[in-house]
ROZA-501333 format. One record per residue (C-alpha): residue number from 1; residue in one letter; chain; x, y, z. Coordinates in steps of 0.05 Angstrom, whole numbers. Each point is the difference from the previous one (the first is absolute). Example, Ala and Ser with C-alpha at 12.3 -4.5 7.8 and 13.67 -1.06 7.14 Angstrom:
1:a:A:246:-90:156
2:s:A:27:69:-13
END
This chain:
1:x:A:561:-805:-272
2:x:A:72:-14:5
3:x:A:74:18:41
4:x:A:34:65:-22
5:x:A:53:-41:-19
6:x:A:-47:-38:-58
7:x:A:-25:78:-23
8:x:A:71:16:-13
9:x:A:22:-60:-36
10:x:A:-65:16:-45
11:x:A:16:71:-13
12:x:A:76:-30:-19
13:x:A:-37:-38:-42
14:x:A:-48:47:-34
15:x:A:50:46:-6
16:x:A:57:-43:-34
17:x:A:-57:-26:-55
18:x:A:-10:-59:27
19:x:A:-55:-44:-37
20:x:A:-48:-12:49
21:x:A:-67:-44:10
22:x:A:-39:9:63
23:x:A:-46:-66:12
24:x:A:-62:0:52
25:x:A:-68:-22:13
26:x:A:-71:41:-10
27:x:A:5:65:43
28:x:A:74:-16:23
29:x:A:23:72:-20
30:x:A:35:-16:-66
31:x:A:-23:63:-41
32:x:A:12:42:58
33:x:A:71:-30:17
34:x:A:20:15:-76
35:x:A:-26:76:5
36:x:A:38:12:60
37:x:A:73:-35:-34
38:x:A:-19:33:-60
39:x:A:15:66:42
40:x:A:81:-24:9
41:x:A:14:1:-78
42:x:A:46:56:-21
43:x:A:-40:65:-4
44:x:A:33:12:-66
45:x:A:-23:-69:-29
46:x:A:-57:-13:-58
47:x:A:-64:-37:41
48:x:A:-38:-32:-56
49:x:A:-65:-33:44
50:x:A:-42:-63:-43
51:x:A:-64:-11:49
52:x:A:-65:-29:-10
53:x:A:-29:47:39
54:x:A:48:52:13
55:x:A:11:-14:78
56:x:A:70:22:17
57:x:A:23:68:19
58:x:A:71:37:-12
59:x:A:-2:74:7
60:x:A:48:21:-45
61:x:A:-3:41:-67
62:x:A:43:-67:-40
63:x:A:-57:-44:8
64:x:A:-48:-25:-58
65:x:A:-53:-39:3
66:x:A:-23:-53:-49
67:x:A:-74:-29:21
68:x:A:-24:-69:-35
69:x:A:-77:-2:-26
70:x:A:-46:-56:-11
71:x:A:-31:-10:-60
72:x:A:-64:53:-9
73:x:A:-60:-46:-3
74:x:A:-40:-5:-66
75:x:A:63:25:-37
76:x:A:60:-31:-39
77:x:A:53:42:34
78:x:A:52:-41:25
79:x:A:16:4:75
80:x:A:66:36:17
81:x:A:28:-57:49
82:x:A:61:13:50
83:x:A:49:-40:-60
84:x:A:-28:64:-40
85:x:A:26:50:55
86:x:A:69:-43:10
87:x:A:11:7:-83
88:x:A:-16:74:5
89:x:A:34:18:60
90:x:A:68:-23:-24
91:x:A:-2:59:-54
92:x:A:-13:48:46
93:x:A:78:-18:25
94:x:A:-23:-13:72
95:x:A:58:7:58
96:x:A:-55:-50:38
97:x:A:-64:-42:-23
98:x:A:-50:-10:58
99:x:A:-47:-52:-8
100:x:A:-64:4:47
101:x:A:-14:-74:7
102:x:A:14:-52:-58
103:x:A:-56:-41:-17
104:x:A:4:-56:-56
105:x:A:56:-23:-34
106:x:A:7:43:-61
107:x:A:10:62:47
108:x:A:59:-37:33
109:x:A:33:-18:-67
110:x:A:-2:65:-27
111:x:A:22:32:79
112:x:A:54:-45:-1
113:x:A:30:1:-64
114:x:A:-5:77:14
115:x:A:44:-19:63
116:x:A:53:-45:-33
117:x:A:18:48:-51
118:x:A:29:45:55
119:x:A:-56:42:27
120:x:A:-13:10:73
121:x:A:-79:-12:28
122:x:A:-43:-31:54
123:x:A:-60:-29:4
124:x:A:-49:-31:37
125:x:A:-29:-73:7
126:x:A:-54:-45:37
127:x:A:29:-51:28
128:x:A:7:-17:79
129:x:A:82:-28:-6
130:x:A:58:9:-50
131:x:A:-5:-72:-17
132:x:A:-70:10:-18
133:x:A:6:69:-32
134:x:A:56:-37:-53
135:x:A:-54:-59:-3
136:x:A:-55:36:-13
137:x:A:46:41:-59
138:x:A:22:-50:-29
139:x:A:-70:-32:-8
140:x:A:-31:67:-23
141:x:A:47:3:-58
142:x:A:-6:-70:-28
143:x:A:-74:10:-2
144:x:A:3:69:-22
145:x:A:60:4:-42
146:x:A:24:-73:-14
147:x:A:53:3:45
148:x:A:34:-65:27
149:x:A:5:-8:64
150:x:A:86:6:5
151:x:A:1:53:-48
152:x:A:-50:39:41
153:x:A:42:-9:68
154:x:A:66:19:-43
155:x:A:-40:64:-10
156:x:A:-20:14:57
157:x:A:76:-14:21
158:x:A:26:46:-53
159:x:A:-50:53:19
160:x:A:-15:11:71
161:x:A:61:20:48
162:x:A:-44:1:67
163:x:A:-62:-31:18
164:x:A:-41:38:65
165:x:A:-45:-43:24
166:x:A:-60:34:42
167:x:A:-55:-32:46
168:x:A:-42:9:56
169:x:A:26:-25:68
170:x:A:-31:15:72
171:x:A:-57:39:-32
172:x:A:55:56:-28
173:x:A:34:0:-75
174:x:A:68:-12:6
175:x:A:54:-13:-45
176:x:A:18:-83:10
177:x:A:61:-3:-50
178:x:A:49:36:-46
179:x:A:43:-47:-40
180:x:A:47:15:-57
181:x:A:-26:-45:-63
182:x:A:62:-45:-23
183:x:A:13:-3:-62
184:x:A:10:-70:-18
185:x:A:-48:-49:15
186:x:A:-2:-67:51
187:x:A:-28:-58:-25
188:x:A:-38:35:-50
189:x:A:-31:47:47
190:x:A:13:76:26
191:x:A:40:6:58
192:x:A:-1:51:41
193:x:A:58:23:56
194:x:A:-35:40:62
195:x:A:26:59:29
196:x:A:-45:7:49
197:x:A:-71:-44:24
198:x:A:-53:14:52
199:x:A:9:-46:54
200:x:A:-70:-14:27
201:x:A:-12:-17:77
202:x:A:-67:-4:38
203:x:A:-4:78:12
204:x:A:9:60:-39
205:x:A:53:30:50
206:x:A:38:-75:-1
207:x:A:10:6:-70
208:x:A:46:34:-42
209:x:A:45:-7:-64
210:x:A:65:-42:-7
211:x:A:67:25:-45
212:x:A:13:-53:-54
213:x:A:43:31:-51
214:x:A:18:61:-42
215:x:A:-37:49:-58
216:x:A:45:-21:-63
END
């Protein structure tokens, strides 16, 4: 799925805090990806999980889960959404928030806010590139939240420190980017600085991953 070299830049990652959103396709290995980083936090470290399902497995006795629930049918009970979990998470003083996959806009806000105020999490996200994953944000929380589009990438700027960006090449999951997040935006849009990139040729064994830059 990717070099030894990329596995250790992650677990520097993971185990620094970094904020971190992991961005594929359907059945490109995102959940499983996040379970197995998950593993790199500090053992000592609060987990607080926010899933809908509950997906993602850490071994550890400093894990809680908080599972979203759709509203019961033929009842006036309110569904408990992932914004829900984010809100109630952050007063059980998490070390970590882990976020099984972000779906609409309101779930980003609330992640992301979460984020900015100087928590440490990751999450996952469909999208098949880190241009499309911040497009596809952005878009979710104007509709969802009311969001405009700048203020959205600023965000996602002020929120995210890497972006891992998963895919399917050659028939086999592999990892096809990680790239720090800057923090200041280019033109109005989020930039992102590559540490390392898949570098696809016509075979499997031809291919391999090319160096770009550093964790920050």
């Amino acid at each position: 799925m990717m070099s030894s070299e990329m596995m250790e830049v992650l677990r520097q990652a993971m185990e620094k805090g970094s904020r971190i959103l992991i961005s594929g396709g359907t059945r490109t290995g995102k959940t499983t990806l996040l379970s197995a980083l998950c593993n790199f936090l500090p053992t000592i470290w609060r987990i607080v999980k926010i899933e809908d399902p509950e997906e993602i497995w850490v071994d550890r006795p400093t894990v809680q889960t908080v599972e979203a629930r759709p509203q019961a049918i033929g009842t006036d009970v309110r569904p408990y959404t992932l914004a829900d979990g984010v809100d109630d998470a952050m007063r059980m003083s998490p070390d970590y928030l882990v976020i099984g996959e972000v779906r609409d806009g309101v779930a980003a806000m609330s992640l992301f806010r979460a984020l900015m105020t100087g928590h440490s999490g990751a999450c996952t996200f469909h999208a098949d590139s880190p241009r499309e994953a911040a497009r596809r944000l952005a878009t979710v929380m104007g509709a969802d939240a009311g969001v405009k589009p700048h203020e959205a990438n600023q965000m996602i700027c002020d929120a995210v420190d890497l972006l891992v960006q998963i895919g399917i090449r050659h028939e086999v999951r592999r990892v096809i980017a990680i790239s720090n997040v800057s923090k200041d935006l280019k033109n109005g849009d989020v930039y992102f600085e590559p540490i390392y990139r898949y570098k696809e040729a016509s075979s499997s064994e031809e291919s391999d991953w090319e160096k770009l830059g550093d964790l920050k």
